[in-house]
C-alpha positions as CSV (number, residue, x, y, z in Angstrom):
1,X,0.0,0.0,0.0
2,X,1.3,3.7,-0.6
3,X,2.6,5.4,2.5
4,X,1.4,9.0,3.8
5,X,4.1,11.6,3.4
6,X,4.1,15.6,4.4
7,X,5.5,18.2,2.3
8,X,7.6,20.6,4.0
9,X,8.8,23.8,2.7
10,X,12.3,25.0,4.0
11,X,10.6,27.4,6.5
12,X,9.1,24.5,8.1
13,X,11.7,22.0,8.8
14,X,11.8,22.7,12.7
15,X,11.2,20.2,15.2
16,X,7.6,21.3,15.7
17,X,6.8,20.3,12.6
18,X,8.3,16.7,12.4
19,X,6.4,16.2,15.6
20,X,3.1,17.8,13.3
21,X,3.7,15.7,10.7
22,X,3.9,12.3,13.1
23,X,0.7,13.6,14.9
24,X,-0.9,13.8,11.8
25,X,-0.2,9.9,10.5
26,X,2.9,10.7,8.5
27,X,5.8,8.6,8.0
28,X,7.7,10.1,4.8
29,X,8.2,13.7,4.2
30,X,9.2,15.5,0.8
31,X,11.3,18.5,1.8
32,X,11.8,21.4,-0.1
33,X,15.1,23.7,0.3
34,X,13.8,26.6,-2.0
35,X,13.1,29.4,0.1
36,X,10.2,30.9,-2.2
37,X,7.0,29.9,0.1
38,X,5.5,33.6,1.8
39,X,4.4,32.9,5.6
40,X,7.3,31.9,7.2
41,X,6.0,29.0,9.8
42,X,2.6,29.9,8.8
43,X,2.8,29.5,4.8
44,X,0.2,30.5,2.2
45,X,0.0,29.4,-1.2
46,X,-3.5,32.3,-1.9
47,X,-0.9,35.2,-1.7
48,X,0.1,37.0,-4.9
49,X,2.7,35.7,-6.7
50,X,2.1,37.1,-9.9
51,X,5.5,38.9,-9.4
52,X,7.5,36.5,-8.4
53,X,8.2,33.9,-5.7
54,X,10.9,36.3,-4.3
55,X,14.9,36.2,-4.5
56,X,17.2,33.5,-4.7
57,X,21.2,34.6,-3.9
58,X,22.4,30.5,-3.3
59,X,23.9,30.4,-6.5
60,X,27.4,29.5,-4.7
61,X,25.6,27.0,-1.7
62,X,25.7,24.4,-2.9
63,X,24.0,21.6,-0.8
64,X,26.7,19.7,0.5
65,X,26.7,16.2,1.5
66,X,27.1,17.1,5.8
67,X,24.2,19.3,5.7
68,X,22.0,17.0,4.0
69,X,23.0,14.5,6.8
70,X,22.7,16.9,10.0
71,X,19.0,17.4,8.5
72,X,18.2,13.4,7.7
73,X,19.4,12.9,11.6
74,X,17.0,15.3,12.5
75,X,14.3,14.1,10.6
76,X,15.1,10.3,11.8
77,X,15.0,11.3,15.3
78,X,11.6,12.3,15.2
79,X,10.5,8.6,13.7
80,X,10.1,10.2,10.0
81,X,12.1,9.1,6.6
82,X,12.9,11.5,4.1
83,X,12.1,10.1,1.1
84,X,12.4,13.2,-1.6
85,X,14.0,16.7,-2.3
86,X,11.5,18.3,-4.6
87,X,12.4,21.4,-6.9
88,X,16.4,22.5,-7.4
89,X,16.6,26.3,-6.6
90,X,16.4,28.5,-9.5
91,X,19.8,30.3,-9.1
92,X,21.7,26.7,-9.0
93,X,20.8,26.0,-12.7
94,X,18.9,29.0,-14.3
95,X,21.3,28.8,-17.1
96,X,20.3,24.8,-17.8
97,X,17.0,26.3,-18.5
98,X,18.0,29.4,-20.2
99,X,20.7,27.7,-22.3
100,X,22.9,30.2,-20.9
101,X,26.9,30.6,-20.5
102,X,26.8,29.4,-17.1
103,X,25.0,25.4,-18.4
104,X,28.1,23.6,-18.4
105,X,29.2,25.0,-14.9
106,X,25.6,24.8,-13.8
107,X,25.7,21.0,-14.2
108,X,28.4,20.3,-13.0
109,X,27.1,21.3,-10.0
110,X,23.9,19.9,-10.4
111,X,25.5,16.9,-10.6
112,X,28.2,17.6,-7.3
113,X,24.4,18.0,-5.9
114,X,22.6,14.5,-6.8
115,X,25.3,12.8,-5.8
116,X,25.8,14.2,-2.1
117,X,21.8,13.7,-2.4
118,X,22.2,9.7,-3.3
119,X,25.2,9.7,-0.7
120,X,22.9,10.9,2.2
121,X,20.2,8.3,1.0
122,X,17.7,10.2,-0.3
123,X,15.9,8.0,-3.0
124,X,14.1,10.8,-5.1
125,X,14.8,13.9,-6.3
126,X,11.6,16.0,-7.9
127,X,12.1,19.0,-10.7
128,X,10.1,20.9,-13.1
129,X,11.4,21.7,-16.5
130,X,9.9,25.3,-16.8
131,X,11.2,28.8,-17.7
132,X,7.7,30.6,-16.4
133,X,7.8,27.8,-13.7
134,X,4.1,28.0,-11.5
135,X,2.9,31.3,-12.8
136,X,-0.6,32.7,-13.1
137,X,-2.8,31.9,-9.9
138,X,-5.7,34.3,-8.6
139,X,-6.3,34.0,-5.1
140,X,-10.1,33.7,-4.0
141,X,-12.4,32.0,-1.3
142,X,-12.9,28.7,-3.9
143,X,-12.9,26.2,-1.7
144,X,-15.9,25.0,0.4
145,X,-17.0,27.2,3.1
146,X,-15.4,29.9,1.5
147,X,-11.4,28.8,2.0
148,X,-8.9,30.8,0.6
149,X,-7.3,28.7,-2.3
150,X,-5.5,29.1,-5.8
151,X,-7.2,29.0,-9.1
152,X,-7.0,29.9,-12.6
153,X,-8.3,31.8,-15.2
154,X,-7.0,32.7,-18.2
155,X,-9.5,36.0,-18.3
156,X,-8.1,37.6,-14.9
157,X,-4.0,37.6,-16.1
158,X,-1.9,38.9,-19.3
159,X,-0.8,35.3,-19.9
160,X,1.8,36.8,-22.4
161,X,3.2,39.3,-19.8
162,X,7.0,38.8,-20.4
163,X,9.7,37.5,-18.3
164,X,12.6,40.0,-17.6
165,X,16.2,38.9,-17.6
166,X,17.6,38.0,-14.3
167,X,14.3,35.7,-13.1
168,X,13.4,32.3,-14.4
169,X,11.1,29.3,-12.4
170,X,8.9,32.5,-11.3
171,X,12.1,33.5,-9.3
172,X,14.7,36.4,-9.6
173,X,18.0,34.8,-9.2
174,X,19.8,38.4,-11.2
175,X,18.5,41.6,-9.1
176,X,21.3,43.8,-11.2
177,X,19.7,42.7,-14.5
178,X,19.0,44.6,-17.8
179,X,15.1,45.1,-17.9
180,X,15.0,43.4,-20.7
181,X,12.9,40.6,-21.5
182,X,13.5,37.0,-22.2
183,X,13.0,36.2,-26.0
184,X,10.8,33.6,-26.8
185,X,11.5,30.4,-26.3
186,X,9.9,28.2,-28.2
187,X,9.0,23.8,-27.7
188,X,11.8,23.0,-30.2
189,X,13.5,24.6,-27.8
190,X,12.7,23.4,-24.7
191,X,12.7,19.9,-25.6
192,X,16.2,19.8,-26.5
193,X,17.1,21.6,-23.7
194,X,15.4,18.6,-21.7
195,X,16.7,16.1,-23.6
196,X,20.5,17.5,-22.5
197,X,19.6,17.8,-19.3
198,X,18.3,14.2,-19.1
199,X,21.3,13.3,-21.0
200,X,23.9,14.6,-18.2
201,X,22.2,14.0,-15.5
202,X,20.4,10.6,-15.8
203,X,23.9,8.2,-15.7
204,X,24.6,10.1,-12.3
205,X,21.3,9.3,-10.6
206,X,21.8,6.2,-11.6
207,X,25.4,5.8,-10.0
208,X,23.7,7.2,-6.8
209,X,20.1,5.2,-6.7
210,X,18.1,8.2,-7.5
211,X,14.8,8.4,-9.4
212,X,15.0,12.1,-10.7
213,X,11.1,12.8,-11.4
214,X,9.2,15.3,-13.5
215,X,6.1,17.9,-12.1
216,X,3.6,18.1,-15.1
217,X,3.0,21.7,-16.1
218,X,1.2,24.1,-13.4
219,X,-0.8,25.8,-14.7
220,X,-0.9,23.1,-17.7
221,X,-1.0,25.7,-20.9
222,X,0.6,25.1,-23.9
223,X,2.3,28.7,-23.5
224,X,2.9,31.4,-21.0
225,X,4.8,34.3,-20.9
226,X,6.2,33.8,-24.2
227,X,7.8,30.6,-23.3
228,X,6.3,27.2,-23.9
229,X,5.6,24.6,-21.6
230,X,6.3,20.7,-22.1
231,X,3.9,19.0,-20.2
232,X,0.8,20.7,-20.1
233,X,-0.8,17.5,-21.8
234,X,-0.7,13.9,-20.1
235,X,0.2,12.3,-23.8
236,X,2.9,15.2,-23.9
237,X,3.9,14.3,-20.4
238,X,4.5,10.8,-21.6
239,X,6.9,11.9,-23.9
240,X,9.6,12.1,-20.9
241,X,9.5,8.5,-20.4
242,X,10.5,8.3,-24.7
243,X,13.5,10.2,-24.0
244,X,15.2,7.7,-21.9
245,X,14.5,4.3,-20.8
246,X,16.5,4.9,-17.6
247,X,15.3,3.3,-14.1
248,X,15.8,6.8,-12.7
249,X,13.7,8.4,-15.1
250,X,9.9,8.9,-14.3
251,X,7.1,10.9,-13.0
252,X,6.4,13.7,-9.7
253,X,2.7,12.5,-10.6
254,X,0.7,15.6,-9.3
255,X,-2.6,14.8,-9.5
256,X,-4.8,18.2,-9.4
257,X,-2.3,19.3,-11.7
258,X,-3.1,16.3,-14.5
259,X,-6.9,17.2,-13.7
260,X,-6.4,20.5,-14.4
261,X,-5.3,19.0,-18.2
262,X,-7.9,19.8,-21.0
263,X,-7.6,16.0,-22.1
264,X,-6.6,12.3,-20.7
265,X,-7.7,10.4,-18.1
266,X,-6.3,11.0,-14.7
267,X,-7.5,7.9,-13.0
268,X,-5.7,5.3,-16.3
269,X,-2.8,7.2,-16.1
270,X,-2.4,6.7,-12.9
271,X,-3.3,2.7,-13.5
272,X,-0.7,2.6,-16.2
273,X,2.1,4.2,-14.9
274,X,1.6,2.6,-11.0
275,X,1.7,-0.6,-12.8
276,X,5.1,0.2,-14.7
277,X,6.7,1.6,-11.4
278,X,7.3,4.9,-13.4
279,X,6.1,7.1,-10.0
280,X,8.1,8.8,-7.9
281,X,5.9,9.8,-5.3
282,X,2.1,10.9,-5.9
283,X,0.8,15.1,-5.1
284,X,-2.2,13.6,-3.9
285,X,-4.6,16.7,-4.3
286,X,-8.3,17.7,-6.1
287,X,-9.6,20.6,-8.5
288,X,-12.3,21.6,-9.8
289,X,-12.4,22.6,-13.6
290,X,-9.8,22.5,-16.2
291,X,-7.9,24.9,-17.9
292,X,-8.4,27.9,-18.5
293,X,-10.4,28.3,-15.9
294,X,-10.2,25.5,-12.7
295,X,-9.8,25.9,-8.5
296,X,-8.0,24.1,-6.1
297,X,-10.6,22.5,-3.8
298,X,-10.1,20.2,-0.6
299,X,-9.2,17.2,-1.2
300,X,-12.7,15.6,-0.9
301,X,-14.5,18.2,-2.8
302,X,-13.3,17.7,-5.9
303,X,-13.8,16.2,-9.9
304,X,-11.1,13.6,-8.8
305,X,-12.5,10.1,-7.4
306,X,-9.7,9.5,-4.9
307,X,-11.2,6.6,-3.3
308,X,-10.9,5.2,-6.8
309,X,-7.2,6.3,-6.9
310,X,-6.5,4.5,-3.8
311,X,-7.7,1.5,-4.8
312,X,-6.2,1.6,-7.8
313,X,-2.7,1.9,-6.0
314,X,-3.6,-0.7,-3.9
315,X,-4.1,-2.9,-6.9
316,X,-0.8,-2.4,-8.2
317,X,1.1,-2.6,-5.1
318,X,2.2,0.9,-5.4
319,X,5.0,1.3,-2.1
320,X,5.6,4.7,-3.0
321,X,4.1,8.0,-0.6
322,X,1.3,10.4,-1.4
323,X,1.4,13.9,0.5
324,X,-1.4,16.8,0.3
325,X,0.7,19.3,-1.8
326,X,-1.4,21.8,-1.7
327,X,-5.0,22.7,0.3
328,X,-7.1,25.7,0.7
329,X,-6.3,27.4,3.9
330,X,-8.5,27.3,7.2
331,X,-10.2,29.4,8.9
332,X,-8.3,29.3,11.8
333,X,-4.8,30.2,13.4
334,X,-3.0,28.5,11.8
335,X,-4.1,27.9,8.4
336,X,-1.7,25.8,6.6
337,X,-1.4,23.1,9.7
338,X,-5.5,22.8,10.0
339,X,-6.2,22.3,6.2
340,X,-2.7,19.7,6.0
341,X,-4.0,17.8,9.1
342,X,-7.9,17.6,7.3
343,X,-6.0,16.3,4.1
344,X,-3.8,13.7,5.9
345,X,-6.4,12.6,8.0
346,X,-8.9,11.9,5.3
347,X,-5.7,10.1,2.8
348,X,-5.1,7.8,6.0
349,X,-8.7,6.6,6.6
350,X,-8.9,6.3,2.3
351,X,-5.6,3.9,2.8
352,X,-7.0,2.3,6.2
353,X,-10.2,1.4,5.1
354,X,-9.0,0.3,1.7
């Protein structure tokens, strides 16, 4: 059976919220060490971000194999296993995605990176291939009982409002750049980029026992910003899996986001690719609506059967984790924690009673 996980961002990783996550019925968490998530200990996702995540200056901190460690020790005392790093900071390989001067450099570091990563035993490492990166959220009371949440619609944003130089991922990583913007950067484009990336960084995983895993498109357009976006379909999605046949090759299967897609079937994907041991771990979350216009709901609420989902895990002896990703907030103190303890509670009793 799948094991229940907790997302953490990096302001979060504090012994209070180990403890959280245990209380809660986790076992596994998926960290994040991107420091792009507004709130502090109390994060919110319904914030705008239309300008940006924020600033990222790590472009020489590296993460280095004795940190990683003094963190898995922590996270091991508290009776937790960290089973993924998701997301690689935008300053440590902007120039991969950019094709810049910087790519060769940039992976090389990349690479100093997964391996420290597969040396501290960390299995899975999660990325998304995407020069706007998760751009173009509204923030209204969507969810039930009026819960702040994240949507989209394609009516309330310039979806070609440019990226300057000096941010990429939805993050500025260059605060002394030119104004200019990016050019535009078309699929031809991207895919090759991909494919290099894949190319250089797949044999290292490999040495290290690392599945590196792919986030589907969020928002899942064909084109924003001027830049265009590889997986914004499931059968474009599935293209990853053609460009290598590598063990460590596979999918960050987000499951709102797939929803979110204009066409394919969520619930078969997720048969097809549970069966095939192509998942990383599972974003275990619910929508309502499809592009261009959709919400993110509670996880109960929503067009997504995820009883059915379970089961279908179950079927395939799927021993990988789900955790909430994201949920509308509460209407409480603390906001984040409430709606993350609803979510977990109601994935444990689908998982129990299943």
């Amino acid at each position: 059976m799948p094991k229940l996980g907790l997302g953490l961002y990096k302001s979060l990783l504090t012994k209070n919220n180990f403890e959280f996550a245990r209380q809660a019925g986790a076992t596994h968490l998926v960290v994040q060490l991107v420091d792009y998530i507004k709130g502090g200990s109390n994060p919110r996702l319904s914030q705008n971000y239309l300008n940006g995540w924020g600033i990222t200056k790590n472009q020489k901190n590296l993460w280095e194999y004795d940190d990683l460690i003094r963190l898995k020790k922590d996270i091991e005392s508290h009776g937790l296993t960290w089973e993924a790093i998701e997301n690689f900071d935008p300053s440590h390989w902007f120039d991969i995605l950019l094709d810049g001067p910087k790519r060769d450099q940039q992976m090389s570091n990349l690479k100093y990176m997964v391996a420290n990563i597969g040396k501290a035993g960390i299995p899975i490492i999660g990325y998304y291939f995407s020069i706007a990166g998760v751009w173009g959220w509204t923030n209204k009371p969507f969810g039930r009982g009026n819960a702040m949440t994240v949507g989209f619609n394609e009516n309330d944003i310039d979806i070609n409002q440019p990226i300057k130089k000096g941010m990429v991922w939805n993050m500025t990583y260059d605060t002394e750049a030119s104004h200019e913007n990016l050019p535009k950067i078309t699929r031809e484009d991207m895919w090759e980029r991909l494919s290099w990336f894949l190319k250089e960084i797949l044999p290292v995983a490999e040495e290290y026992g690392i599945k590196m895993v792919a986030h589907p498109d969020d928002p899942p357009m064909p084109e924003m910003r001027n830049s265009a976006r590889l997986f914004h379909s499931i059968k474009e999605y599935e293209k990853l899996l053609a460009l290598s046949d590598s063990s460590s090759n596979g999918f960050e299967f987000c499951m709102g986001t797939l929803q979110e897609m204009i066409e394919g079937n969520v619930l078969k994907t997720l048969d097809k690719h549970s069966a095939a041991d192509n998942i990383g771990y599972i974003h275990f979350r619910n929508v309502k609506g499809k592009v261009p216009n959709y919400r993110e709901v509670f996880v109960d609420e929503g067009d997504l059967d995820m009883a059915e989902a379970i089961r279908i895990l179950k079927k395939n002896n799927y021993q990988g984790i789900l955790i909430p990703d994201h949920s509308p907030a509460m209407s409480c103190d603390a906001p984040w924690h409430a709606s993350m303890a609803y979510a977990l509670g109601y994935m444990k009793a689908l998982i129990d009673t299943v």
